[in-house]
C-alpha positions as CSV (number, residue, x, y, z in Angstrom):
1,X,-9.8,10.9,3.5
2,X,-9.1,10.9,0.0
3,X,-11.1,10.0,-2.9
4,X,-12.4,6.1,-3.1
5,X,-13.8,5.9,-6.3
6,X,-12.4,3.2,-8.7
7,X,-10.0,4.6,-11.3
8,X,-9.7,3.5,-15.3
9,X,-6.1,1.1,-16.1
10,X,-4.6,3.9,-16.8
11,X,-4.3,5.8,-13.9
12,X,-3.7,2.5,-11.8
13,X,-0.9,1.8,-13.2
14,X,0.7,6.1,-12.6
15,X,3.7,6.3,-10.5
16,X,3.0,5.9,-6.5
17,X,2.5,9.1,-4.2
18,X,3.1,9.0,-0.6
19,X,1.4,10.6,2.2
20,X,2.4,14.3,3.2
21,X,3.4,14.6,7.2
22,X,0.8,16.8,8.0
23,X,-1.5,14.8,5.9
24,X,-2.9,14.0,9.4
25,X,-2.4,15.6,12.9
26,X,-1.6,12.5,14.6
27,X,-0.9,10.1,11.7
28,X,0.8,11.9,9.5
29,X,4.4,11.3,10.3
30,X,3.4,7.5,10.7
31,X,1.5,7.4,7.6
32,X,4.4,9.8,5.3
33,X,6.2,6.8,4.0
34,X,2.8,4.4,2.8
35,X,1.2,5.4,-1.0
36,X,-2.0,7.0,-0.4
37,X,-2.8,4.4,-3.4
38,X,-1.5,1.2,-4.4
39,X,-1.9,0.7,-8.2
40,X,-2.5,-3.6,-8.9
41,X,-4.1,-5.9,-11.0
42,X,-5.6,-3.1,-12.8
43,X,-7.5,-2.0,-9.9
44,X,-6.6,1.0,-7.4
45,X,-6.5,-0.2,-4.0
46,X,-6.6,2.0,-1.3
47,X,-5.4,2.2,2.3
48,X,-7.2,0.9,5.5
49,X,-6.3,3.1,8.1
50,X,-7.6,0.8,10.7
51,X,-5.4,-1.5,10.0
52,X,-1.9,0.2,10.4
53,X,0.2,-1.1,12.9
54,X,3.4,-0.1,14.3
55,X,6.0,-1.4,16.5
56,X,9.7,-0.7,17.0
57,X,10.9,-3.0,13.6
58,X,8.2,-2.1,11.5
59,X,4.9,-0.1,9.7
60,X,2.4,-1.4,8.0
61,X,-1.0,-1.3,6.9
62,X,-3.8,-3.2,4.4
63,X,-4.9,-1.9,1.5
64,X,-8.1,-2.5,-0.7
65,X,-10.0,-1.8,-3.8
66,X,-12.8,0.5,-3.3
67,X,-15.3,-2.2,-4.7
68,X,-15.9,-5.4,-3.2
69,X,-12.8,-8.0,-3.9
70,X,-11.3,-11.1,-2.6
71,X,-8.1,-9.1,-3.4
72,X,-6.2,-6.8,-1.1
73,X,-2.3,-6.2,-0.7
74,X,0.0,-6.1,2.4
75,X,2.2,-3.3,2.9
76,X,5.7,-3.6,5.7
77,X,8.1,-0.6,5.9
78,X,11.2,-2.4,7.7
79,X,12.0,0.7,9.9
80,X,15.8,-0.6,10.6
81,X,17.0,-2.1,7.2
82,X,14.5,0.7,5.3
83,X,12.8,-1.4,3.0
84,X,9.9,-2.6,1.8
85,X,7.9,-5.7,1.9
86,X,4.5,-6.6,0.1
87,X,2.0,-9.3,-0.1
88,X,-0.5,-10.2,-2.0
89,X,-3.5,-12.1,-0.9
90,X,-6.8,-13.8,-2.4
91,X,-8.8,-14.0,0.3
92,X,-6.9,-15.5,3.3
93,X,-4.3,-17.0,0.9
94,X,-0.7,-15.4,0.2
95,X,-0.5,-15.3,-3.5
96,X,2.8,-13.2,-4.1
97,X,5.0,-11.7,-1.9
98,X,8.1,-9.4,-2.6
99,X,10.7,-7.5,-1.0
100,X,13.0,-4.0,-2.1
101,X,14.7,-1.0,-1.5
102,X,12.1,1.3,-2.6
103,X,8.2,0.9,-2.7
104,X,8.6,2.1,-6.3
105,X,10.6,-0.3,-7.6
106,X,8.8,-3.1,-5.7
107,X,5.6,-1.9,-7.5
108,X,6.8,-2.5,-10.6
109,X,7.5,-6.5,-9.6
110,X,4.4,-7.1,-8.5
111,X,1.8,-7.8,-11.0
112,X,-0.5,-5.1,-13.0
C-alpha cells in the first residue's frame, strides 16, 4: 500500500495520479481510474480500500487523511456517462458535492 504519512500544502495541492492496472493483482483494473491521493483542505487524504464498491453504473470508494479527522471525501466514477462525482463530508454531514468530466478538473472545484 502506499505511503500514509501526512504531506506539507504543498504537495497536497500537486496534480492527481491514478492507480497503475497492475497496481494490484485483483484490484488493479478496478482501482486504475481512482487517485492513489486525493489532495483537500490542505491535507492529503488517502484511499480506503475497504470501502470500494462496484456495481454495473458505478465505482467508488472513501478516502481519508492519514491523521485522525472528521473530514473525509467521497469518490463516484459513473461507469456509463464517464464522469466523476465527489462529496465532501464532516462527519456524517455532506458539506460539498460536485460533479465533472474529469477527476482533474473536479479537483480543482472543490476546496483546498
Amino acid at each position: 500500500m502506499q505511503n500514509q504519512k501526512s504531506s506539507s500544502s504543498a504537495s497536497a495541492t500537486s496534480s492527481i495520479v491514478a492507480f497503475e492496472a497492475d497496481w494490484h493483482p485483483d484490484l488493479g483494473c478496478k482501482l486504475e481510474v481512482f487517485p492513489r491521493s486525493f489532495p483537500l483542505l490542505d491535507q492529503v487524504f488517502w484511499p480506503d480500500l475497504a470501502s470500494f464498491l462496484q456495481d454495473r453504473c458505478s465505482r467508488q470508494m472513501m478516502y481519508y487523511p492519514a491523521s485522525a479527522s472528521a473530514w473525509s471525501v467521497q469518490v463516484i466514477f459513473h461507469e456509463k456517462q464517464q464522469c466523476w462525482s465527489a462529496a465532501l463530508f464532516q462527519d456524517a454531514e455532506v458539506v460539498l458535492q460536485r460533479s465533472g468530466d474529469s477527476l482533474a478538473a473536479l479537483s480543482q472545484e472543490l476546496p483546498k
